[in-house]
N, C-alpha and C positions, 0 to 999 in steps of 0.2 A: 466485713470487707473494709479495707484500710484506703483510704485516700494519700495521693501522694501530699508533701507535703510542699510549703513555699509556690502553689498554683495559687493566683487570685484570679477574678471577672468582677467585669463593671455590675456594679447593680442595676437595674430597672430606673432608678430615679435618676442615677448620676449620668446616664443615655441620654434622657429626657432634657436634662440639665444644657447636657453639652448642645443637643441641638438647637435648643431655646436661643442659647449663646451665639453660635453660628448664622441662626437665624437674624439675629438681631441684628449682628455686624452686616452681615449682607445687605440687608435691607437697607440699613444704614447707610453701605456704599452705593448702593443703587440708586439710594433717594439725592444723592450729593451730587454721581456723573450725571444723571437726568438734569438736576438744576443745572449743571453746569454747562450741558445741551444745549439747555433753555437760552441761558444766556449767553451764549457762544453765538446762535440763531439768532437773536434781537441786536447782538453786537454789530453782527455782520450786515443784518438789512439798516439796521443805521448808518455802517461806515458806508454800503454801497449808493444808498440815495444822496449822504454829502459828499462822497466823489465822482458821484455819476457828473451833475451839473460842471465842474471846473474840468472832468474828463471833454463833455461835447463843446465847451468853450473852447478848450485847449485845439479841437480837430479841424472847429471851423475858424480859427484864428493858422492853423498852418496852412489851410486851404486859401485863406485870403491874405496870407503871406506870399504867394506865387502865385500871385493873379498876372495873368499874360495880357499886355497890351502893343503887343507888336504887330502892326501892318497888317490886321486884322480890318475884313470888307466889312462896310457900315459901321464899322466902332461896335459892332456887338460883343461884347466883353465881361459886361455884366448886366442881370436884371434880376428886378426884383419885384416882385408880385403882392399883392394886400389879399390875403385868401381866409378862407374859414372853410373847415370839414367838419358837418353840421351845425354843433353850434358852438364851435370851437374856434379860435382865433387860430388860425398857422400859417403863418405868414413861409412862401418860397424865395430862395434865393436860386438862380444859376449861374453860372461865371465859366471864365476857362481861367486853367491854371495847373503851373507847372508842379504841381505835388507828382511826385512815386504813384503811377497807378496801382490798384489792387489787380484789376482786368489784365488782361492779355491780348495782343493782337498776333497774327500768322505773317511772319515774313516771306519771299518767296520761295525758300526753300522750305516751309511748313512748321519752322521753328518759332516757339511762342516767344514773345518779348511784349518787354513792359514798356510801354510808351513814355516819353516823361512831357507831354503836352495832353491833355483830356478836360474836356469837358464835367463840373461836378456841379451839385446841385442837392437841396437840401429838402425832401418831398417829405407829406404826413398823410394817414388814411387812418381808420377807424380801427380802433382797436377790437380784436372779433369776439376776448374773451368778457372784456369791460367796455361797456359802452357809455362810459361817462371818462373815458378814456383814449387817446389818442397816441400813436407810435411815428417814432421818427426815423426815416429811411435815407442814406446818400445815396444819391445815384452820380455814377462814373460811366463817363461814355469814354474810352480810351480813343475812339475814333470819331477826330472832330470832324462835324461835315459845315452845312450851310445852314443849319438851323440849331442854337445853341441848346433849347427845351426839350428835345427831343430823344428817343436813343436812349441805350446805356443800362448799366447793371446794377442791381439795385440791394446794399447791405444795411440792416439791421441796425441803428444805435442806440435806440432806447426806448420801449414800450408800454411808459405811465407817464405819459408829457399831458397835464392838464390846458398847457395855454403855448404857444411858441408866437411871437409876435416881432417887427424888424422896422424898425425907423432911421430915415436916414435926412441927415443935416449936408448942409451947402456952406456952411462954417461951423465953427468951433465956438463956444459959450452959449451962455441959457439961451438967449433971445434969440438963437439962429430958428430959422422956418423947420419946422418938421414936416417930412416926406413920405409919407405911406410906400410908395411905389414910387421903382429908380429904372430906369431905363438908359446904359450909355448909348445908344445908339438914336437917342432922340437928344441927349442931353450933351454930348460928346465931350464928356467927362466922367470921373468917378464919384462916389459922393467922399467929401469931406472927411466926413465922419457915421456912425454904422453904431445902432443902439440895438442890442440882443438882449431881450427876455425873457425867460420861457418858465415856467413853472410845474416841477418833478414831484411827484406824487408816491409816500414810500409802496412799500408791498403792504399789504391788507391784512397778513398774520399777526406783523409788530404793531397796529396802529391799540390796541386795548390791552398789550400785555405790559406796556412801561405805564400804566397809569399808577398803578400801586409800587412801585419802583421810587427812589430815591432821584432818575434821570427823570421825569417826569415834561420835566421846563426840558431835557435838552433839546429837543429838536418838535414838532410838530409832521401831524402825518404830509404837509406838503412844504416845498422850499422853493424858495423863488430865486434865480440867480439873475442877474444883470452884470452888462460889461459892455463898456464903447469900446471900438477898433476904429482907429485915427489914422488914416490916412497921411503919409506925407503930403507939402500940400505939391512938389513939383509932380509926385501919383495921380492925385487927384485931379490936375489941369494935362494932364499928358494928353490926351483924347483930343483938347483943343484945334481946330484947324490952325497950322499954319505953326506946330508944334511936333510936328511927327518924327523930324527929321532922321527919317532914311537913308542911307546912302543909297548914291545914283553914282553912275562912270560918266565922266563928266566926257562934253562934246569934241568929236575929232577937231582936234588941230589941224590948221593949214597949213602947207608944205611950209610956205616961208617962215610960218613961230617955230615947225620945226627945227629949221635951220638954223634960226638965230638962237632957239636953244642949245641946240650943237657947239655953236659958234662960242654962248657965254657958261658953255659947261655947265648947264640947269638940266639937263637929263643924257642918260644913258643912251635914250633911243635917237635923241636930236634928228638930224636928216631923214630919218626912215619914218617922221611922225611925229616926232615931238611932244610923246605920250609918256615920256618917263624924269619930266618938274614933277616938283611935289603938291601933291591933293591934300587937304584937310580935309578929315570929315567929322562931324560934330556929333557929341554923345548927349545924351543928358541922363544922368544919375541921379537915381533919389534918395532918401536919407537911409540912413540906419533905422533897424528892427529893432525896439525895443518892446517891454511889457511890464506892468509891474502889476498885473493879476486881476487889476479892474479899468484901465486904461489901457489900450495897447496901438502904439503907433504904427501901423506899415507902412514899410518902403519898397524900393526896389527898381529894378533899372529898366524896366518894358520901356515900350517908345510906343507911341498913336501908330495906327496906320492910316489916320483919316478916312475923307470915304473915298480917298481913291485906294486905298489899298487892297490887300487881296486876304480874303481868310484862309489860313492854315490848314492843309489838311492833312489828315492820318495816312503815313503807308500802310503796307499787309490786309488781312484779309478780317472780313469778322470770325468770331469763335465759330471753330465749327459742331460744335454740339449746343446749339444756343436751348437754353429752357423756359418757362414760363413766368411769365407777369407775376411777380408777389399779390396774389387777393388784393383785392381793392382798390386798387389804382383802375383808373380808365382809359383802355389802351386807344383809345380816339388822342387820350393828350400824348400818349409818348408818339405815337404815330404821326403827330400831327394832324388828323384827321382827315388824311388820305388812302386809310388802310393800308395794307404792305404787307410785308414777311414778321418773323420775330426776328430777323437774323442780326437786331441788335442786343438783343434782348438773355444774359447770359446769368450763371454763378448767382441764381436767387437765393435767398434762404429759404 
């Protein structure tokens, strides 16, 4: 029997061969995209723990960019608390202030709207996965009432804060008194100046795989950032009695100023009143916003409401699908410790 001819097959060995070869490469690419996984992973939890820190400066710095002090009852405006959640330092702040709310409130025809006056406020609780760790929550009440602590919806901004801590100065340079606790409403002023530091803890996967790495020195598994916020000082004295200045509709005229206004062509209404000379009414403006990333000065042009004034409050309705208290907070303090509804209480995580 004849075989055709010019047929060839691979042998046994040269199979073996090629798989051997295939094999390798493969391997070889595998072992490459894994490492490059790896350090794609370590990249990322390093970029996110040094932009976390200049991310929450950045939030609480636009927040106390549009801090409201207009003719607000008691000067309640800002306060600031000296706390610890166990055995943590976490100091609160609350304020009112004109930032963009995230919340919503119901107008009367049932349409949602973003307020642009709300109450915020800068809370921490225990961390549930790490308990040598503590998380940090804003709370936004879009609906200011009579009590500025209380109320409000509570998001997320960072969940490995080792230390969060808040001192406040009555001037500018070393030697000014340092503040634990601020209160406008006792102090009928702002403070000065605002020292933030709080201390971020990376994620717990990267802290042993940069040891043998060339980054070694770059960063540590925690970071501490600090940054004063400087108050303009006409900001900072606005509170002042006898500083507030409001306008008022100044007192009826008698027939006869009317007349002689009429008479000397100083207003429009002359005879009928005498209501239309001209009023001045007096503003006071505070400086420009600036920042250069570890100083940052506020300004802005609120006015006191002293304590005659009247506190502001929210139209519309609260949310009407209100949800439950993020774990851990104590609903005695959002409540005030009067019990109540939740029906401030919305858009948790």
């Amino acid at each position: 029997m004849q075989t055709r001819s010019g047929q060839h097959g691979f042998t046994l060995l040269e199979v073996l061969l090629a798989i051997a070869i295939t094999a390798s490469v493969m391997m070889t690419i595998g072992t490459a995209f894994n490492a490059l996984l790896g350090a794609r992973e370590v990249i990322d939890e390093l970029s996110e723990s040094t932009e976390a820190g200049p991310r929450i400066l950045n939030l609480i710095e636009r927040d106390l960019r549009g801090i409201w002090t207009f003719n607000v009852y008691n000067n309640a405006v800002f306060r600031g608390r000296d706390m610890d959640v166990g055995s943590f330092e976490a100091d609160r702040m609350d304020f009112l202030t004109t930032t963009d709310a995230v919340g919503y409130v119901l107008d009367s025809y049932g349409q949602p709207k973003r307020p642009s006056l709300c109450e915020v406020g800068y809370w921490f609780k225990q961390n549930p996965r790490y308990r040598d760790l503590i998380e940090m929550w804003r709370r936004e009440d879009p609906l200011v009432d009579g009590d500025l602590l209380t109320q409000g919806s509570f998001q997320l901004v960072h969940d490995r804060i080792k230390k969060f801590s808040v001192t406040y100065y009555d001037e500018l340079g070393y030697e000014a008194e340092e503040k634990l606790e601020w209160d406008s409403a006792q102090d009928d002023k702002l403070p000065r100046r605002i020292k933030i530091e709080f201390t971020i803890e990376r994620r717990r996967g990267s802290r042993n795989v940069v040891n043998d790495a060339e980054i070694d020195d770059f960063e540590a598994a925690e970071k501490t950032y600090v940054r004063h916020f400087v108050f303009d000082r006409n900001m900072s004295e606005i509170l002042r009695g006898g500083s507030a200045m409001v306008p008022v509709l100044p007192n009826a005229p008698t027939g006869q100023a009317g007349s002689e206004g009429a008479m000397q062509g100083q207003g429009p209404q002359g005879a009928q009143g005498g209501a239309g000379g001209p009023v001045t009414v007096q503003t006071s403006n505070g400086g420009p916003i600036r920042g250069d990333g570890q100083v940052t000065e506020l300004g802005g042009a609120g006015r006191g409401g002293g304590r005659g004034g009247t506190r502001p409050t929210g139209g519309g309705n609260r949310p009407s699908t209100p949800q439950q208290l993020p774990q851990g907070f104590n609903i005695n303090q959002i409540l005030g410790g009067g019990g109540g509804n939740l029906g401030g209480l919305f858009g948790n995580r």
